[in-house]
DOVEX-670925 format. One line per 2 residues: number of its first residue (from 1); their letters; for each residue x, y, z of N, C-alpha, C, O, CB. Coordinates in Angstrom, 1 decimal. Glycine has a CB too. Example, Ala and Ser with C-alpha at 12.3 -4.5 7.8 and 13.67 -1.06 7.14 Angstrom:
1> as> 13.2/-5.7/7.8/12.3/-4.5/7.8/13.2/-3.3/7.8/14.2/-3.3/8.5/11.3/-4.5/9.0 | 12.8/-2.2/7.1/13.7/-1.1/7.1/12.9/0.0/7.9/13.4/1.1/8.0/14.1/-0.6/5.7
***
This chain:
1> xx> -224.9/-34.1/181.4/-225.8/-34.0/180.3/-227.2/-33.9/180.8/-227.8/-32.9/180.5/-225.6/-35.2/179.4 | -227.8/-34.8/181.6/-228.6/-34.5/182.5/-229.0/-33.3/183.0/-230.1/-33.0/182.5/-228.2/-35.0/183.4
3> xx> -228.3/-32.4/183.8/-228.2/-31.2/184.1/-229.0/-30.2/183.2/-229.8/-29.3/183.5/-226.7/-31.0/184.2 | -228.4/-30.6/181.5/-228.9/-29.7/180.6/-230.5/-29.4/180.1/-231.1/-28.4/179.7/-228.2/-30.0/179.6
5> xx> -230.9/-31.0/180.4/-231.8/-30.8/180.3/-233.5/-31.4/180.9/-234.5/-32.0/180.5/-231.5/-30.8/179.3 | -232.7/-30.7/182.4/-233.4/-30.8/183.4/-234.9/-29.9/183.2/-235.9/-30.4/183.7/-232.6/-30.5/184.5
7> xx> -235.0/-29.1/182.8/-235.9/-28.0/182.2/-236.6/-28.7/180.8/-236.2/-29.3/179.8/-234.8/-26.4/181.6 | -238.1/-28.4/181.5/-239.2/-29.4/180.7/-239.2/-28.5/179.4/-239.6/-29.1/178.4/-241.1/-29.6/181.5
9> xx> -238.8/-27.4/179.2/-239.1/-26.4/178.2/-238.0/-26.9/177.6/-238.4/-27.5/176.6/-239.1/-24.8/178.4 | -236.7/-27.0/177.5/-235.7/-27.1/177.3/-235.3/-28.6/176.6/-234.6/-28.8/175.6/-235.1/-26.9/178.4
11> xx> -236.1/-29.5/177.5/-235.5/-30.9/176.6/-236.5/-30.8/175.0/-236.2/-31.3/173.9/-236.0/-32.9/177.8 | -237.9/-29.9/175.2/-239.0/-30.4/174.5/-237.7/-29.4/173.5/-237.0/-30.0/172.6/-241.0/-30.0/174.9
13> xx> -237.6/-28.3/173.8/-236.8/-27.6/172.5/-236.0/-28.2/172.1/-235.9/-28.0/170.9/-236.2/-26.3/172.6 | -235.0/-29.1/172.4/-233.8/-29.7/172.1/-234.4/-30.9/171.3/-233.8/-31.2/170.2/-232.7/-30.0/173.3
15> xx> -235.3/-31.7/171.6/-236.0/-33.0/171.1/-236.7/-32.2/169.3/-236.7/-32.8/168.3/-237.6/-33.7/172.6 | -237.2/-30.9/169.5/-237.9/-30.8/168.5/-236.5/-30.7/167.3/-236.3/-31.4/166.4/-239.1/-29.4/168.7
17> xx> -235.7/-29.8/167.7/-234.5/-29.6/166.6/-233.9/-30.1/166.2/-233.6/-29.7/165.1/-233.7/-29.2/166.6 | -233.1/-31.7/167.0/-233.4/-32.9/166.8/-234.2/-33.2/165.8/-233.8/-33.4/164.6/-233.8/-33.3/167.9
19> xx> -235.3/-33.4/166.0/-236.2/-33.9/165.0/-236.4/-33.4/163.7/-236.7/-34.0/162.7/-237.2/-33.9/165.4 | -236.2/-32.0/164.1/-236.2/-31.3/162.5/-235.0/-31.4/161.9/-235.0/-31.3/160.7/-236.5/-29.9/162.4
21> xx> -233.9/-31.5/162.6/-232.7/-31.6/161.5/-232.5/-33.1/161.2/-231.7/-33.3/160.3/-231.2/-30.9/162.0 | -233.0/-34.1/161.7/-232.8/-35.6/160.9/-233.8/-35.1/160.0/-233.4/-35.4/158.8/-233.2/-37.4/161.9
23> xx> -235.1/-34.6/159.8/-236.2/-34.4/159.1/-235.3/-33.7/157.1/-235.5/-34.0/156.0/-237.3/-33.0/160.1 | -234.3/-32.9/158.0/-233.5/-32.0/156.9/-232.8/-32.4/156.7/-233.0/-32.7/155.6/-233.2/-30.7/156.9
25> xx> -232.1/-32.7/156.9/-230.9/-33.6/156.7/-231.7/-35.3/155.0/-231.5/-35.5/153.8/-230.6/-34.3/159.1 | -232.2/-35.8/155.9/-233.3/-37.0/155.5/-234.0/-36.1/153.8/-234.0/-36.8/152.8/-234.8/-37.2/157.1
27> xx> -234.5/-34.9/153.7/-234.8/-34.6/153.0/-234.0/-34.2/152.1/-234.2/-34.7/151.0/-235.3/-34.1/153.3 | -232.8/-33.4/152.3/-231.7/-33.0/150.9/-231.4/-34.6/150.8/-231.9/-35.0/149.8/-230.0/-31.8/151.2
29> xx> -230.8/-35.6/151.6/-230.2/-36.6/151.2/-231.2/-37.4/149.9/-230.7/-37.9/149.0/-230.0/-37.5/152.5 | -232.5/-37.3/150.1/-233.2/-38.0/149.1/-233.4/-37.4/148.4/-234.4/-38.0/147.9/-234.1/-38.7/149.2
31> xx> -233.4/-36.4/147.9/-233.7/-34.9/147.0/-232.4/-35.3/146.4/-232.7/-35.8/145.4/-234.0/-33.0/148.0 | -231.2/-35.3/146.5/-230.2/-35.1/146.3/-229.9/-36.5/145.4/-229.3/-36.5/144.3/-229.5/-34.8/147.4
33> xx> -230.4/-37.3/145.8/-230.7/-39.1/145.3/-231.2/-39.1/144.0/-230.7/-39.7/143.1/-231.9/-40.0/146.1 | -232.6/-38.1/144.3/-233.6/-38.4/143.2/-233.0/-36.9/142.0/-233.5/-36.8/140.9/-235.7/-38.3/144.0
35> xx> -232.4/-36.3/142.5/-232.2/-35.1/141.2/-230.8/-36.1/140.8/-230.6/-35.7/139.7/-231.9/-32.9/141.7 | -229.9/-37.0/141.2/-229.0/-37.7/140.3/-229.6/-38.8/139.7/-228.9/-39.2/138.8/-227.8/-38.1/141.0
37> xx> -230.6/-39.6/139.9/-231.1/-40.5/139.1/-231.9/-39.9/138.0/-231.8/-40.5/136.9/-231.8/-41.3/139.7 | -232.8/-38.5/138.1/-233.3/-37.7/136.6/-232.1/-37.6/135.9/-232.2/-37.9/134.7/-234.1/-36.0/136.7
39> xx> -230.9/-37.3/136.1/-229.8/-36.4/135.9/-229.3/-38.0/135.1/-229.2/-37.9/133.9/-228.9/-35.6/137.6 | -229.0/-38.7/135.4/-228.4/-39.6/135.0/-229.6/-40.3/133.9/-229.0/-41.0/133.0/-227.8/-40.4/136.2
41> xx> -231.3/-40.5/133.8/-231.8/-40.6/133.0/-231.6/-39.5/131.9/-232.0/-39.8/130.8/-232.7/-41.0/133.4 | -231.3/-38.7/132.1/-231.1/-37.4/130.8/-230.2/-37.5/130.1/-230.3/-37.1/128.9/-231.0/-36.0/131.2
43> xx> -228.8/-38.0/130.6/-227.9/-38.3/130.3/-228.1/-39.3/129.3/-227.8/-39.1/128.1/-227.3/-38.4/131.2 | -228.5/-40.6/129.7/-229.1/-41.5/128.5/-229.9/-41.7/127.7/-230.0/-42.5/126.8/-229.3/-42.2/128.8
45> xx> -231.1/-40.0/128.1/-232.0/-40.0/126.4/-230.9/-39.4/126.3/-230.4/-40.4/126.7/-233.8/-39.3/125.9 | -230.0/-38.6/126.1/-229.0/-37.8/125.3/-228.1/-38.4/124.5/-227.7/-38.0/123.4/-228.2/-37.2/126.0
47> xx> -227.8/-39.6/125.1/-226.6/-40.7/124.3/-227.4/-41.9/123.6/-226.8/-42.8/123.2/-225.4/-41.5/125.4 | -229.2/-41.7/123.6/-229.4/-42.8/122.4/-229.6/-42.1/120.8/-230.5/-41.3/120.4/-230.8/-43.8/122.8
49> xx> -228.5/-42.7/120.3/-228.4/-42.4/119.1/-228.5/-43.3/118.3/-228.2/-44.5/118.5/-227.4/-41.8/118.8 | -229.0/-42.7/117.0/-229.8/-43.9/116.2/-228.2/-44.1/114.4/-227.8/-45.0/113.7/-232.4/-42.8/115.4
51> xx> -227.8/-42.5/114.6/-227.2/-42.7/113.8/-226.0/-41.7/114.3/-226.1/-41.3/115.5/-228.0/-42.5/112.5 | -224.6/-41.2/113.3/-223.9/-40.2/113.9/-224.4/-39.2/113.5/-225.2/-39.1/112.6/-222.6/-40.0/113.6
53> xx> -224.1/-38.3/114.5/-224.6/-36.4/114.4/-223.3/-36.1/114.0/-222.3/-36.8/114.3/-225.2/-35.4/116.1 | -223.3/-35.0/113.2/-222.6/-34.1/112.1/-221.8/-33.2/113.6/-222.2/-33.4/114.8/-223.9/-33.0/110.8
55> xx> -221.1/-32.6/113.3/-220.7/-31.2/114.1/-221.5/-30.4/114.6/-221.4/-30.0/115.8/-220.0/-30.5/113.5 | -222.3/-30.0/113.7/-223.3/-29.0/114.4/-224.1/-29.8/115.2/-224.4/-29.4/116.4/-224.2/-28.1/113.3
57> xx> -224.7/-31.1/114.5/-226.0/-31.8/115.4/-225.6/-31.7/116.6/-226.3/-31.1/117.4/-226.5/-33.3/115.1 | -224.3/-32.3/117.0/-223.3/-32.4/118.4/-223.5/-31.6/119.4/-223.9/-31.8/120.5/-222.0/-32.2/118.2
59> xx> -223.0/-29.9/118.4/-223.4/-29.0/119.5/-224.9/-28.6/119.5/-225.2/-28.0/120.5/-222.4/-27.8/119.4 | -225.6/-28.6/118.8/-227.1/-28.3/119.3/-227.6/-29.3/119.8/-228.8/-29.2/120.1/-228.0/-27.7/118.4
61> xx> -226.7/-31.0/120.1/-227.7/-31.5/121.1/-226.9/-31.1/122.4/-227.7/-30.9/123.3/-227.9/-33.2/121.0 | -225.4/-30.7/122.8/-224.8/-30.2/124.0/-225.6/-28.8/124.3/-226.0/-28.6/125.5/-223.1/-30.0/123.7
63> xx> -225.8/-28.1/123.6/-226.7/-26.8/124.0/-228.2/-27.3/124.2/-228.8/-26.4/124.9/-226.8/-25.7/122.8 | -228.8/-28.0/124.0/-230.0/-28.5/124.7/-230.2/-29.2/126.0/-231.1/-29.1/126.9/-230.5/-29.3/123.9
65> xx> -228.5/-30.1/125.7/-228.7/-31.1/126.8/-228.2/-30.4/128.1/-228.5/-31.1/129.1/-227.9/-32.5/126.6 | -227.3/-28.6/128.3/-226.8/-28.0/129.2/-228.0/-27.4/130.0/-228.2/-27.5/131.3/-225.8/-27.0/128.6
67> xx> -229.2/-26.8/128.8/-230.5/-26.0/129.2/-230.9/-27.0/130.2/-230.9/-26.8/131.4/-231.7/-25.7/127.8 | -231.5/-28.4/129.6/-232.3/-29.0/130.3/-231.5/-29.4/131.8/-232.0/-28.8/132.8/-232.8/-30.3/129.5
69> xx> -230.4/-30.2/132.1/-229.5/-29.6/133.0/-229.9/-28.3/133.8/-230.4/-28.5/134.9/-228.4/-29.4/132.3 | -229.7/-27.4/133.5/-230.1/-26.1/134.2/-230.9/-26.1/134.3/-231.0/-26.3/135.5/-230.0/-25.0/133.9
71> xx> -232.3/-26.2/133.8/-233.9/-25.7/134.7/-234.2/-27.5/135.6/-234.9/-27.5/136.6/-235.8/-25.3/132.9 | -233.7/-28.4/135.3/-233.8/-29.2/136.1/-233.3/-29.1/137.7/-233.9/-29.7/138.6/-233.3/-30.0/135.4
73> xx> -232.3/-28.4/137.8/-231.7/-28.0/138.8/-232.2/-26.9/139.5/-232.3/-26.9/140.7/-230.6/-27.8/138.4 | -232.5/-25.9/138.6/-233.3/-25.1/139.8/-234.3/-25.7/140.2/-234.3/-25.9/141.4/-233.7/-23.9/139.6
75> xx> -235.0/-26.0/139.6/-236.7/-27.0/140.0/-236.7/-27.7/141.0/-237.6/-28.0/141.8/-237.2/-28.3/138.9 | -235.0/-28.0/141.1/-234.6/-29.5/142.6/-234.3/-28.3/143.9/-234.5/-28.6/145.1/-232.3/-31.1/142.2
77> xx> -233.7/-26.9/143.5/-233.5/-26.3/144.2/-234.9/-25.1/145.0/-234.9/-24.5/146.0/-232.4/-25.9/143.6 | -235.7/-25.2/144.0/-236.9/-24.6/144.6/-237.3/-25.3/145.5/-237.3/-25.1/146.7/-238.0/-24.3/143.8
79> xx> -237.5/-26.2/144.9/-238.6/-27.2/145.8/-237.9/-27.8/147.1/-238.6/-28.1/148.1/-239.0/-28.8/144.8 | -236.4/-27.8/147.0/-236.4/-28.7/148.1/-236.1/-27.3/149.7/-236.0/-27.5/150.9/-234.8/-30.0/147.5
81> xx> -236.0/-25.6/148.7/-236.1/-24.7/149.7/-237.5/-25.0/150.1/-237.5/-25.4/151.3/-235.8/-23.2/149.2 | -238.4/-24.9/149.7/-239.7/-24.8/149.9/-240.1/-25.9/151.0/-240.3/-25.5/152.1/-240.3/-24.7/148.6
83> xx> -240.3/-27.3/150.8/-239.8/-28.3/151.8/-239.3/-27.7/152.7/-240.0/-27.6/153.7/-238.9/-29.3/151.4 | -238.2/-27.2/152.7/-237.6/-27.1/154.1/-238.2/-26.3/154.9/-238.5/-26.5/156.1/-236.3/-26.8/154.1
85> xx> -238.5/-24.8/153.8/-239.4/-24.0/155.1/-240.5/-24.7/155.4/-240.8/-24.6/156.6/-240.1/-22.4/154.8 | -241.3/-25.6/154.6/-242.3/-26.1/155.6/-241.8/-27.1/156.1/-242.8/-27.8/155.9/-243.6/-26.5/155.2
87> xx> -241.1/-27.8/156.6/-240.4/-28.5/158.0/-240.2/-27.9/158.8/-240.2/-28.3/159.9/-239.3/-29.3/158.1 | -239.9/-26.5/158.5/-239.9/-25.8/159.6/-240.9/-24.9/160.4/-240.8/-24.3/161.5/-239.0/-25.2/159.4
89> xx> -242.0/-24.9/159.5/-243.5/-24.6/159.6/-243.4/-23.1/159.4/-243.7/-22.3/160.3/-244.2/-25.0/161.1 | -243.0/-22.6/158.0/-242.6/-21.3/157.5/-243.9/-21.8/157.1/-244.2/-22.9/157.4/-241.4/-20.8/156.6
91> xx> -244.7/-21.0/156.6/-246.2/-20.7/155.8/-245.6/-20.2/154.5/-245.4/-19.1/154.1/-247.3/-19.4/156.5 | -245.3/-21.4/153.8/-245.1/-21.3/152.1/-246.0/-20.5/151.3/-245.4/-20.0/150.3/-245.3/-22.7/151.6
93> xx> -247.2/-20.3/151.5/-248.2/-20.1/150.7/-248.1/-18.6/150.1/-248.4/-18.2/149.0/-249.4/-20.4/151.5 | -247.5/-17.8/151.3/-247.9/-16.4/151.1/-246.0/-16.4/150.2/-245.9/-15.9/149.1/-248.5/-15.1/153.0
95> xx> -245.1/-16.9/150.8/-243.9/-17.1/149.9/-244.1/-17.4/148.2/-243.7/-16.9/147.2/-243.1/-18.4/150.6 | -244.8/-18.2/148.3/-245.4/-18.8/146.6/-246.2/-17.9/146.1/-246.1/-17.8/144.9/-246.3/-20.1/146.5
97> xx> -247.0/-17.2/146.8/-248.1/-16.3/146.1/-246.8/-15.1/145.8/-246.4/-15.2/144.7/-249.7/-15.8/147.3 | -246.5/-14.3/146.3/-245.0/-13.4/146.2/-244.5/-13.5/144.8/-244.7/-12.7/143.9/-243.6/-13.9/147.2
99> xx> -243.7/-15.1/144.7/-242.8/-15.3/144.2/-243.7/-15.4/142.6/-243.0/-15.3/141.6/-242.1/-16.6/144.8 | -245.2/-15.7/142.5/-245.5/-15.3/141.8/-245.8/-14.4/141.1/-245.8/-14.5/139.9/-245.7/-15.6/141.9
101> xx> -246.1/-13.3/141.9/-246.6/-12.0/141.5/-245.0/-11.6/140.8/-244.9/-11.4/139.6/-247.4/-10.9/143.0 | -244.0/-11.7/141.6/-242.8/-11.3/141.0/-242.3/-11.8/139.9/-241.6/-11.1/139.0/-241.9/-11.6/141.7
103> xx> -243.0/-13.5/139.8/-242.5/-14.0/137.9/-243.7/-13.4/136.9/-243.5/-13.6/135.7/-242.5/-16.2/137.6 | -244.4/-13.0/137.2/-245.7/-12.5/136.5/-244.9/-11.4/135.8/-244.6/-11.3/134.6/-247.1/-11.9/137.6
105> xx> -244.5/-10.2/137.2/-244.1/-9.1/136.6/-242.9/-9.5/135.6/-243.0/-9.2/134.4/-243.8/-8.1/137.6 | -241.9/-10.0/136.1/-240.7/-10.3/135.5/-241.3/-10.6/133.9/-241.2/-9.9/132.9/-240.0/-11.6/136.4
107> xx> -242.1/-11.9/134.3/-242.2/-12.2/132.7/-242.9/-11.7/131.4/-242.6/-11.8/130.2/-242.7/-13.2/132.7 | -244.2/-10.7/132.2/-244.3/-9.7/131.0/-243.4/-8.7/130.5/-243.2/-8.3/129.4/-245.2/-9.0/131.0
109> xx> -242.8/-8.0/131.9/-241.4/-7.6/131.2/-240.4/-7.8/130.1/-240.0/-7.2/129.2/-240.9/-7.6/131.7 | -240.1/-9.0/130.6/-239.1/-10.3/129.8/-239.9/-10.7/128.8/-239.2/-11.3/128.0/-238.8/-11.8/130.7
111> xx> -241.3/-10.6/128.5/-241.6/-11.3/127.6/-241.2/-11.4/126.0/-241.6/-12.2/125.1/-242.7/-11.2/127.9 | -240.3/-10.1/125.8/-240.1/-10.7/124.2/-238.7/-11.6/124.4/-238.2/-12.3/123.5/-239.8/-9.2/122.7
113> xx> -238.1/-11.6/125.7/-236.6/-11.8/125.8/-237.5/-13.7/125.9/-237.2/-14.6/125.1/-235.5/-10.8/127.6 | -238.1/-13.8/126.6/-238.8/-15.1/126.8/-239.2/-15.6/125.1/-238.7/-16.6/124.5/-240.3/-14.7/128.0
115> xx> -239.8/-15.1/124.8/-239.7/-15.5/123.4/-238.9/-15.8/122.3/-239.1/-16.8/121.6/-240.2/-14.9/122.9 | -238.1/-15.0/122.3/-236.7/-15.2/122.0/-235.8/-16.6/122.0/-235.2/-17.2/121.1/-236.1/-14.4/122.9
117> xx> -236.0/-16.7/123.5/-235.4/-17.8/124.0/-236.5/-18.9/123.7/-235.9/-19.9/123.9/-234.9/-17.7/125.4 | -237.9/-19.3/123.3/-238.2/-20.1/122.8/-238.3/-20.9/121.6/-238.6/-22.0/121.3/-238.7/-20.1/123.1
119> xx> -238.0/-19.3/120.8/-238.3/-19.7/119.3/-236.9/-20.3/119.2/-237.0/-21.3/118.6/-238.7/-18.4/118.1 | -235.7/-20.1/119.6/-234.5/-20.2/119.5/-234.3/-21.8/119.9/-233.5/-22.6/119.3/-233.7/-19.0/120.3
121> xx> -234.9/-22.1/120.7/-235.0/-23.2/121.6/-235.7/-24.0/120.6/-235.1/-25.0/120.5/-235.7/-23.0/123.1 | -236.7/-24.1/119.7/-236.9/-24.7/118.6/-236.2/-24.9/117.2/-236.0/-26.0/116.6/-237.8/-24.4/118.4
123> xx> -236.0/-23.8/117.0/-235.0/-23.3/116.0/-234.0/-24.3/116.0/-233.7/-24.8/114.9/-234.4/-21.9/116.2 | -233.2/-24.7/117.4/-232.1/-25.2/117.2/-232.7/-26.9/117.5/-232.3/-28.0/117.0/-230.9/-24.5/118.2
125> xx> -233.6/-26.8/118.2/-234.4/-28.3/118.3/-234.8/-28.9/117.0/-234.4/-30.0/116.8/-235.8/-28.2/119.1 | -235.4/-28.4/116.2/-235.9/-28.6/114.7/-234.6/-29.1/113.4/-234.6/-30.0/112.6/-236.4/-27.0/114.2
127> xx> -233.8/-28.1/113.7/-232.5/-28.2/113.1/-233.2/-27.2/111.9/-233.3/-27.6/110.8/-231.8/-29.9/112.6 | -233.5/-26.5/112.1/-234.4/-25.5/111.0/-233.4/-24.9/109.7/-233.7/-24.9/108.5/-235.1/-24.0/112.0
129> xx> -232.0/-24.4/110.8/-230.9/-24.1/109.9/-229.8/-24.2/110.8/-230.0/-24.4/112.0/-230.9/-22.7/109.2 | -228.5/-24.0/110.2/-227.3/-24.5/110.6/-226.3/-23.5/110.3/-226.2/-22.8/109.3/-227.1/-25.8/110.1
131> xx> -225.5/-23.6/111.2/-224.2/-22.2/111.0/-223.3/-23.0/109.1/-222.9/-24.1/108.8/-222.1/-22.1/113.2 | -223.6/-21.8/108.2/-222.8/-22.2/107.4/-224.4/-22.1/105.9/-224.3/-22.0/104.7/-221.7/-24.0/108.0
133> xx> -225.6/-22.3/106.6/-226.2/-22.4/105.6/-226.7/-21.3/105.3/-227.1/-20.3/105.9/-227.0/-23.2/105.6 | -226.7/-21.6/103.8/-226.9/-19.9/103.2/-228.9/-19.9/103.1/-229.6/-20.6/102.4/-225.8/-19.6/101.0
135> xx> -229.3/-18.9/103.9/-231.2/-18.5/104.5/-231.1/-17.3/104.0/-230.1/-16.6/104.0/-231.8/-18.5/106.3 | -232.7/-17.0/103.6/-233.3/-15.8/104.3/-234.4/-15.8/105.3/-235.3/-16.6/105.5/-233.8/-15.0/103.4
137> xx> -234.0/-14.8/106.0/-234.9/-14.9/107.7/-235.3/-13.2/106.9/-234.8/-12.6/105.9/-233.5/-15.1/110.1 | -236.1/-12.9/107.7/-237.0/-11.2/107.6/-236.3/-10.2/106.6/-236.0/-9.1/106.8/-236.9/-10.3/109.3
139> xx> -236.2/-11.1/105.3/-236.0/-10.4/104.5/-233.8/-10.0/103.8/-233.2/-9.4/102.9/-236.9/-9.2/105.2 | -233.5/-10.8/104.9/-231.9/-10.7/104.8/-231.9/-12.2/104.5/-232.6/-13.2/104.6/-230.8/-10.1/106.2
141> xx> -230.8/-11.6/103.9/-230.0/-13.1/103.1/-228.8/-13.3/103.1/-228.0/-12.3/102.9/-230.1/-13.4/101.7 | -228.4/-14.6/103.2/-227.0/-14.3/103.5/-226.5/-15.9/104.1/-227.3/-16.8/104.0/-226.9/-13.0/104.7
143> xx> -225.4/-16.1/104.6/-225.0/-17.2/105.3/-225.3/-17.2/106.8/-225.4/-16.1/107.3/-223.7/-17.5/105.0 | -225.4/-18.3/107.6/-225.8/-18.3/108.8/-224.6/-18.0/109.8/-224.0/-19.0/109.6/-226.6/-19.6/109.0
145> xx> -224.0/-17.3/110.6/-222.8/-17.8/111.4/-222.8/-17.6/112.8/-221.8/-17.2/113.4/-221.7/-17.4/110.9 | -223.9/-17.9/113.3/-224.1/-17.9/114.3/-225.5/-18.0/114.8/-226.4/-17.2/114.4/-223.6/-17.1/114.5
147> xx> -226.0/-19.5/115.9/-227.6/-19.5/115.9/-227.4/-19.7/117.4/-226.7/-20.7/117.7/-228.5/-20.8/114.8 | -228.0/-19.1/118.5/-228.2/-19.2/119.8/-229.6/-19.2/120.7/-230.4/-18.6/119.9/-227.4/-18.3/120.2
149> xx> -230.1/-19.4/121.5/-231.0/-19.4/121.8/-231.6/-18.3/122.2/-232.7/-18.4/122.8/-230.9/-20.1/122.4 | -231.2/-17.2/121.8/-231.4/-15.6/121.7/-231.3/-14.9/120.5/-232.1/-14.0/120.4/-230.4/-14.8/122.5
151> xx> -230.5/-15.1/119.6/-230.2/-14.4/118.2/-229.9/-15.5/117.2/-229.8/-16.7/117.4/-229.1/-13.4/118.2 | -229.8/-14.8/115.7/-229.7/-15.4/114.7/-228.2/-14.5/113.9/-228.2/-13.3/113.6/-231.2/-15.4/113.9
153> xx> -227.3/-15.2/113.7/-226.4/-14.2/113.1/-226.5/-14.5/111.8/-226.6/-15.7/111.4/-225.0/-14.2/113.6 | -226.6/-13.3/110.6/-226.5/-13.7/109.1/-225.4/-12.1/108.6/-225.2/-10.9/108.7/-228.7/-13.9/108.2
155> xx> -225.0/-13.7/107.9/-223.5/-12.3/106.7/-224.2/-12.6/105.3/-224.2/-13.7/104.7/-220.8/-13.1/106.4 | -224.9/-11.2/105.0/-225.7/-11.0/103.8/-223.7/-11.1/103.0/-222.6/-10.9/103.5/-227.1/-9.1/103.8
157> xx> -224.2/-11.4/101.5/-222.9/-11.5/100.4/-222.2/-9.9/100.6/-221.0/-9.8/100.5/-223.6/-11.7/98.5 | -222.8/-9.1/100.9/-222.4/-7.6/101.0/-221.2/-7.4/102.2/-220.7/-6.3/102.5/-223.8/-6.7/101.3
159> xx> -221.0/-8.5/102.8/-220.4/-8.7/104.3/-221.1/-8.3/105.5/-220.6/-8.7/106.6/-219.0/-8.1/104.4 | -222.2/-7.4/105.5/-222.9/-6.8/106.2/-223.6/-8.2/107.2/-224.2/-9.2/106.8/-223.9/-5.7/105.2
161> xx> -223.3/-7.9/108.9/-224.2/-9.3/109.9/-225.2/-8.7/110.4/-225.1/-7.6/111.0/-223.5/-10.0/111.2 | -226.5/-9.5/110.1/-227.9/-8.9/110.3/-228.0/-10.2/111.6/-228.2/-11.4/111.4/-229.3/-8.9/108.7
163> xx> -227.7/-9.3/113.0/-228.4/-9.8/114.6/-229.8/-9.9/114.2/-230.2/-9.0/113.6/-228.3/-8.6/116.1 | -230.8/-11.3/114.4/-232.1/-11.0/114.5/-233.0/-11.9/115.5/-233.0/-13.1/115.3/-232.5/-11.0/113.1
165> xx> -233.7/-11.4/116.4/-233.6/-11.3/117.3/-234.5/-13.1/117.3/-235.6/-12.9/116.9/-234.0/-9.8/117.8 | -234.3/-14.4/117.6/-235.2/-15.2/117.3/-237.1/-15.1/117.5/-238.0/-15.3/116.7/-234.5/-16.1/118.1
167> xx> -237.2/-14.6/118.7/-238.7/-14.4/118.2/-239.1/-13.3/117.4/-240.3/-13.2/117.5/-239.6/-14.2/119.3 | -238.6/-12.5/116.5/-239.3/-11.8/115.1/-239.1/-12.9/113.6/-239.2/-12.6/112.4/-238.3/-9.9/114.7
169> xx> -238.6/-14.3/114.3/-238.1/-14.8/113.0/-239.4/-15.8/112.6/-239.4/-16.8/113.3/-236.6/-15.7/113.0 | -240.3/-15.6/111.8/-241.3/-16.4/111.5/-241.6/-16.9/110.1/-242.8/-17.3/109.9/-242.3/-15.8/111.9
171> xx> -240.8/-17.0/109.1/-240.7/-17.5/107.8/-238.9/-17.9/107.4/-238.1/-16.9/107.2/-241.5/-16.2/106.9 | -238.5/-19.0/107.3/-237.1/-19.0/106.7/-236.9/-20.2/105.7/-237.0/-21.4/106.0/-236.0/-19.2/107.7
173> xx> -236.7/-19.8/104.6/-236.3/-19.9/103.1/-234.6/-20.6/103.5/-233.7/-19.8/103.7/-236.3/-18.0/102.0 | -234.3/-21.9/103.4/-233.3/-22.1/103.7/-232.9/-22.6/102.0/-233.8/-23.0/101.2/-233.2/-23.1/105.1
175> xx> -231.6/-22.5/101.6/-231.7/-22.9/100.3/-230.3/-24.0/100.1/-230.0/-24.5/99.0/-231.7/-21.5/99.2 | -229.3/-24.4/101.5/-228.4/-25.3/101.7/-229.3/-26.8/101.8/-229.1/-27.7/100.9/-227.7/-24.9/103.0
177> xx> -230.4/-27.0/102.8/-231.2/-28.0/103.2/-231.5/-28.8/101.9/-231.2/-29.9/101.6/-232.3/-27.4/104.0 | -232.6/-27.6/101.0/-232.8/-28.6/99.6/-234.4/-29.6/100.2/-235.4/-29.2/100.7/-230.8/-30.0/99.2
179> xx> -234.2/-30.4/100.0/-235.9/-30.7/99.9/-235.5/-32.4/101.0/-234.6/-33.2/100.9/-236.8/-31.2/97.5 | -236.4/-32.3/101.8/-236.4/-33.3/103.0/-236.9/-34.9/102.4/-236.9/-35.9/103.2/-237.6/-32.7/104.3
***
């Protein structure tokens, strides 16, 4: 063993890699710690309940509670790429500046699809309306049967289903709800 790293260049390279992989290693392990303790506090604002939730409440708190889940996860996965290139003394900066210019473009592109997905993301947060209640959204009317974080499904009485797209929905006349 000796032998190997008789060469002053050689031990210094083997000592640094060494060091950087307890460094990486050390880092996912506590990265990995700390995204199951958020993970497991989310889990418990999710299960304090004050009263029972209906069927629907159920599933639009499981569709909330999957979203948050998901951007939580990537967030643990950016960051802990990013860490790593700089343990390894990648120059993050010009990576981040990139990655921005790329969500910039992305997102004015995306941006009615982005909207979409927020109004929808309230919509079902609010409890605004519920599959089964008879609304009018942009002028259709009808029963609700289908509400996602992208569209609104409505079966006007005519049987006719009016897709509408959640961010053009800005006024709804619900007439199941009745007065709060």
């Amino acid at each position: 063993m000796d032998s190997l790293f008789t060469d002053s260049l050689t031990r210094d390279i083997a000592l640094t890699l060494l060091e950087k992989g307890v460094r990486i290693i050390l880092l996912l392990v506590v990265s990995y710690i700390a995204y199951i303790i958020i993970q497991r506090l989310i889990e418990r604002l999710f299960d304090i309940r004050f009263v029972k939730l209906s069927k629907e409440q159920e599933r639009r708190s499981t569709t909330l509670h999957s979203l948050v889940h998901s951007v939580i996860f990537v967030i643990f996965c950016f960051l802990v790429v990013i860490m790593i290139l700089n343990e390894l003394r990648v120059d993050t900066t010009s990576l981040l500046a990139g990655a921005s210019i790329i969500g910039l473009a992305i997102g004015v592109g995306a941006q009615s699809l982005v909207k979409d997905f927020v109004a929808g993301f309230f919509i079902i947060l609010e409890g605004q309306y519920s599959i089964g209640d008879f609304v009018t959204v942009k002028g259709y009317s009808g029963t609700v049967t289908d509400v996602n974080l992208r569209t609104t499904k409505i079966c006007s009485p005519d049987k006719v289903i009016h897709t509408i797209p959640n961010g053009l929905i800005d006024i709804v006349s619900n007439y199941t709800k009745g007065m709060y």
